[in-house]
VOGU-3710 file (C-alpha; in Angstrom, 3 decimals, decimal comma):
1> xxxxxxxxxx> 9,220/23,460/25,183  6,027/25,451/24,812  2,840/24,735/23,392  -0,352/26,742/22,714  -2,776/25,805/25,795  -5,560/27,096/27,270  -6,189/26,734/31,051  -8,376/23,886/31,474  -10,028/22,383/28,754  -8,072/23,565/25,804
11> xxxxxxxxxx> -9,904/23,375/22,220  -12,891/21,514/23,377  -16,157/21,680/21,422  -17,928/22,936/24,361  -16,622/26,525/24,728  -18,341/27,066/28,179  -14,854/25,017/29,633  -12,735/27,484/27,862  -11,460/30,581/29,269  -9,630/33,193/26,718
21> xxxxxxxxxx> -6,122/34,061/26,512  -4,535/31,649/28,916  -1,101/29,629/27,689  0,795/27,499/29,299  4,130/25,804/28,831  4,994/21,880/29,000  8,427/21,098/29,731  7,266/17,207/28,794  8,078/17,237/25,292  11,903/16,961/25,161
31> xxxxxxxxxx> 13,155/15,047/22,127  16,896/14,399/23,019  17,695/14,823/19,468  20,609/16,355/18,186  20,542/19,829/16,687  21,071/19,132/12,356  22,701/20,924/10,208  23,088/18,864/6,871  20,506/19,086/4,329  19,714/15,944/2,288
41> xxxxxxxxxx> 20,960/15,597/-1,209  17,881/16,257/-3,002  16,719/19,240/-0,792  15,676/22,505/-2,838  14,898/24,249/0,970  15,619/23,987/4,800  14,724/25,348/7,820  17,007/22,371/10,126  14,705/21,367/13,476  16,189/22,953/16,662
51> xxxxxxxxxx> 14,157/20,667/19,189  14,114/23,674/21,873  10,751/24,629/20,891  7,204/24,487/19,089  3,858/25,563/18,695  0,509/23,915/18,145  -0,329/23,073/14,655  -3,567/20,219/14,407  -6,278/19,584/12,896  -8,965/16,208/14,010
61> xxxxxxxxxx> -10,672/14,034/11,733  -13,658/16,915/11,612  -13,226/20,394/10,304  -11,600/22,128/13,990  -8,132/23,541/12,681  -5,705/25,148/14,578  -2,647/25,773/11,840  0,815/27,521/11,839  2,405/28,513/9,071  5,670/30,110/8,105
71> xxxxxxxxxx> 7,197/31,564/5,195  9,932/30,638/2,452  11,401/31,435/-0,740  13,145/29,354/-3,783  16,236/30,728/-6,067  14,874/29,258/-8,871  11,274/28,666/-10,678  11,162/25,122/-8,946  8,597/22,255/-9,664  7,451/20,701/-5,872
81> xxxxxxxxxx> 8,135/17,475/-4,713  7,362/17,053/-1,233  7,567/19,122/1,802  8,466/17,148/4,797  7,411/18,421/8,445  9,038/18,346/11,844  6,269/17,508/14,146  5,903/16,084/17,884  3,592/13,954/20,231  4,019/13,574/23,891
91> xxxxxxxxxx> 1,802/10,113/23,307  4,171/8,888/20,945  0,771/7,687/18,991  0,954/9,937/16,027  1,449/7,243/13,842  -1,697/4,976/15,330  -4,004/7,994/15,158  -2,449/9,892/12,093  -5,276/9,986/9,385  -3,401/12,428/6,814
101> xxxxxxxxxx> -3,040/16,417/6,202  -4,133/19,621/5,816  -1,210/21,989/3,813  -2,440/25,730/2,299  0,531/27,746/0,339  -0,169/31,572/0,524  1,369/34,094/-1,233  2,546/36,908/1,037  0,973/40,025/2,176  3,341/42,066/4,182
111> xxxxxxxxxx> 4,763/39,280/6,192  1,590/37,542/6,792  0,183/34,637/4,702  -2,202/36,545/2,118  -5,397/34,444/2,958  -6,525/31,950/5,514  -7,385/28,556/5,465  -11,496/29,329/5,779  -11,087/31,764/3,065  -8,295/30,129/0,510
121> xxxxxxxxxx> -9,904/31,163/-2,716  -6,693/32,981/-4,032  -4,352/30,466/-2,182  -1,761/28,963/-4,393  -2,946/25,203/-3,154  -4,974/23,418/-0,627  -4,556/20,321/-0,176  -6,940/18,162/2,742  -5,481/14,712/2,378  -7,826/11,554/4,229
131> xxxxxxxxxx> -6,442/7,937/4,115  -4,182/8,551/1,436  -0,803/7,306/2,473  0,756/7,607/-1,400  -0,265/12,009/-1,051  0,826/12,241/2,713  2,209/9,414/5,535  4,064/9,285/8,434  7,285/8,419/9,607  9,178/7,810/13,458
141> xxxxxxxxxx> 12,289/8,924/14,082  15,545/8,868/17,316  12,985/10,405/19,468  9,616/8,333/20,432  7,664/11,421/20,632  9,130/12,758/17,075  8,016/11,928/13,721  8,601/13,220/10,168  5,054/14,044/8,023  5,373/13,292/4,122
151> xxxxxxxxxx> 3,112/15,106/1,937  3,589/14,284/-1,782  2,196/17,528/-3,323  1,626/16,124/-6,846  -0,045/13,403/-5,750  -1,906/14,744/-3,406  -3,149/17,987/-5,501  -3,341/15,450/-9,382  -1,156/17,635/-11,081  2,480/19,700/-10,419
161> xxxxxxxxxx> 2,928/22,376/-8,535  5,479/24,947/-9,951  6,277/27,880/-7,631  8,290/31,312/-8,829  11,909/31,950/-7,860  13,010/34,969/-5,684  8,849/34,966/-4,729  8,085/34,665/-0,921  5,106/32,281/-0,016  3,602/30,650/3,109
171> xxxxxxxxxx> 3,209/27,259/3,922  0,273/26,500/6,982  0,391/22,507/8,148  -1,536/20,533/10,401  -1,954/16,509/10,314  -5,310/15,312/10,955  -5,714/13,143/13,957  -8,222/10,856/15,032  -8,446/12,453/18,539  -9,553/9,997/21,377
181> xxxxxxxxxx> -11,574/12,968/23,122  -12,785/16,054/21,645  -10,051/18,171/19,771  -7,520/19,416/22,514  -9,203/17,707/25,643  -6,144/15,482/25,650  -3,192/17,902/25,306  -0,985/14,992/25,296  -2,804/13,985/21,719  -2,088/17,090/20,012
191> xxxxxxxxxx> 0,232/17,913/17,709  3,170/20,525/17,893  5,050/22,239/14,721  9,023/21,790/15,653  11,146/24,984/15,805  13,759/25,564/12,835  16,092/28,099/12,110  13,767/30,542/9,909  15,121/33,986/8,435  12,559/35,965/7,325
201> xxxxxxxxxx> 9,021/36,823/8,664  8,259/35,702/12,113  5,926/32,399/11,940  2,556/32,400/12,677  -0,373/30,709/14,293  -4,186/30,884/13,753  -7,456/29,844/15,488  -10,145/31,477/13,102  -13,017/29,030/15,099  -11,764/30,581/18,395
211> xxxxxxxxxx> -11,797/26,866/19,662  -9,404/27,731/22,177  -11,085/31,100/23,574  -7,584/33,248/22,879  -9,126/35,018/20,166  -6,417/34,698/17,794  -8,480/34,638/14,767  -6,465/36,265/13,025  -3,094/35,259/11,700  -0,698/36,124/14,754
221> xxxxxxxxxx> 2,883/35,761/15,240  3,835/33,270/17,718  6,521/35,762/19,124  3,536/38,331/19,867  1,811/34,914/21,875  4,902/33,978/23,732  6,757/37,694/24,316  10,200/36,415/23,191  11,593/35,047/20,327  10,620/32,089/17,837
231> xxxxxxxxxx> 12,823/31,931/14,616  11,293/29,501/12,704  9,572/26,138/12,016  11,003/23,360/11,067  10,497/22,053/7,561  12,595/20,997/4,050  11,460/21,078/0,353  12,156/18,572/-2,445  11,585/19,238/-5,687  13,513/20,111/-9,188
241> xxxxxxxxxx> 14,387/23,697/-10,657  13,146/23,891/-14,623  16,745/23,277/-15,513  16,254/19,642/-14,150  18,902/20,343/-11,656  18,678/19,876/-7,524  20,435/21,770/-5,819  20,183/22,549/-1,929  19,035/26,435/-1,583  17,563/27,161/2,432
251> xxxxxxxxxx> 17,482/30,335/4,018  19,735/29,191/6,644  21,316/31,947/9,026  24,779/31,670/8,831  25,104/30,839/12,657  22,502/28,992/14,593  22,260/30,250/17,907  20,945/27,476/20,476  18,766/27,107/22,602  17,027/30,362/23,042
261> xxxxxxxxxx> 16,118/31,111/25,418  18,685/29,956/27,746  19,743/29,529/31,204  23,006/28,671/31,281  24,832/28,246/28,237  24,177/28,734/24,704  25,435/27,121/21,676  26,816/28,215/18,834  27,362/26,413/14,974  28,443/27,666/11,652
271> xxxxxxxxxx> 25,797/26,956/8,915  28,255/27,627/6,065  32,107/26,830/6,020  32,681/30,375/7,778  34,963/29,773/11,014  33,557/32,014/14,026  36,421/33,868/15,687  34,579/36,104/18,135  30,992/36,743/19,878  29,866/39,394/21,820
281> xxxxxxxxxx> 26,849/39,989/23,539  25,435/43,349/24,414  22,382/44,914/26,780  19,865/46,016/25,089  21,277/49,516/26,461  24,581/48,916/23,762  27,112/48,122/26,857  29,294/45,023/25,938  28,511/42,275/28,696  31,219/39,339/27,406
291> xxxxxxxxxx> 33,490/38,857/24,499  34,678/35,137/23,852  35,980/33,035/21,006  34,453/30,068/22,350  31,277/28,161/20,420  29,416/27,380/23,658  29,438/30,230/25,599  28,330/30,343/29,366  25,588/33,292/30,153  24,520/31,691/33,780
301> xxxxxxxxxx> 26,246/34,877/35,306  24,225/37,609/32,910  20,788/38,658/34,744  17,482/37,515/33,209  17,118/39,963/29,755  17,318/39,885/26,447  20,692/40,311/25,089  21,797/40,965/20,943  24,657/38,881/20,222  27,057/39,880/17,420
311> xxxxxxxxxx> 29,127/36,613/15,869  32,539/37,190/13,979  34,426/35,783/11,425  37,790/37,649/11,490  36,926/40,769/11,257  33,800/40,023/9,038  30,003/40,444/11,692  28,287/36,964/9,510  25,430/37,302/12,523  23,452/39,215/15,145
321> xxxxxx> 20,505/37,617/16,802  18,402/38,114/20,012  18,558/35,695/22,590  16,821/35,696/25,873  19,322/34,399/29,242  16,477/33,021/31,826
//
């Protein structure tokens, strides 16, 4: 699993340990959960966790922020429960040191969130919640180093929240922690955003204080930081359509493709009741490398590239994705 890291001392307050542009990945955080597919009975959107991946999203009990955010959209004018966040901790502290959260919904700007969280004054909320387990808590789940964040977005803002159907915002997260050490001297403190199955833009990442030398101070895709691809974050919606009705609307793929990338296998599961009858995977040069009807597909032969894979049902193409074989 990957995480944003500097070499050394990432995110420390001094910046004379920091040194720009360096990121590493931890193969440490491994949740052993399964890969979900059902969305809870009250759920208005989904993006399902995929556990093969993440990227930093955290915030201390200060003002350092580093944030991710990615992007979603609602079939219906929908008043806003809760949003509920896949997160991760190699500690497995979370909950000791959790002290609440900071959420910003952006409208969007071209497939980037239309503000940032220094300079929110057209943002459609901010919410910085301290000590206030009713607006946002915490939760553990099968995995010691995995936990569900709550936030409660009416209680947490004093009033609803009503966002537009067939409108695409952004939502940026980060819980606060009470960091041991200065923010990100302890990468096994932080706090990393799950991967979900997204659909539309590509998520991104910002570190507008620099804190970790990169210079991504700007909003910037985490595909752009890690040269291959990252679908989505992991998050669901609750909340009730101005009918009064719940129904489940995500912006699910149709097929999950997992884990990617791969080395020797990779997985593949319907989303809808569609039954997959064929996948092929092509080079990138349009030459057809294997052709099988089978949902978990071995690659361990392919060389190291990144392949497009085409998923069929009957004669119907429901998918094609990018995958990279390792």
């Amino acid at each position: 699993m990957k995480h944003l890291y500097l070499l050394g001392t990432v995110f420390a307050l001094s910046l004379a340990h920091a040194q720009t542009g360096n990121f590493y990945k931890n193969p440490k955080l491994v949740s052993n959960l399964p890969y979900e597919t059902t969305a809870k009975a009250d759920v208005i959107f989904q993006q399902f966790p995929i556990y093969s991946d993440n990227i930093i999203s955290t915030a201390d009990q200060g003002n350092n922020l580093v944030i991710a955010a990615d992007d979603f959209q609602l079939s219906e004018r929908t008043k806003i429960d809760k949003f509920i966040f896949f997160v991760e901790q190699y500690d497995g502290n979370l909950t000791n040191l959790f002290l609440g959260s900071r959420l910003y919904i952006f409208e969007d700007n071209n497939g980037f969130p239309s503000a940032t969280p220094s300079n929110a004054g057209n943002a459609v909320a901010v919410i910085n919640i301290v000590n206030n387990p009713a607006a946002s808590s915490i939760s553990t789940t099968g995995s010691p180093t995995v936990f569900e964040i709550t936030v409660n977005i009416s209680t947490a803002l004093g009033s609803d929240l009503f966002l537009e159907a067939d409108k695409r915002y952004w939502v940026a997260f980060a819980p606060r922690v009470n960091f041991s050490t200065p923010i990100g001297t302890d990468l096994d403190e932080v706090s990393y955003w799950i991967n979900g199955n997204g659909q539309y833009a590509v998520p991104v990442v910002i570190d507008e204080a620099n804190l970790s030398g990169s210079g991504f101070t700007n909003w910037t895709t985490i595909e752009s930081i890690w040269g291959e691809p990252f679908e989505g974050l992991a998050f669901r919606i609750t909340g009730e359509t101005a009918l009064g009705t719940k129904d489940v609307y995500s912006n699910l793929k149709k097929v999950s493709v997992y884990p990617n990338p791969a080395t020797n296998v990779i997985n593949l599961k319907p989303n809808s009741k569609q039954t997959i009858t064929k996948t092929q995977i092509f080079d990138m040069n349009g030459k057809l490398v294997l052709s099988t009807a089978d949902s978990s597909i071995n690659i361990e032969k392919l060389p190291k590239a990144v392949y497009l894979v085409k998923v069929f049902s009957g004669n119907e193409l429901i998918e094609t994705t990018k995958i990279i074989k390792r």
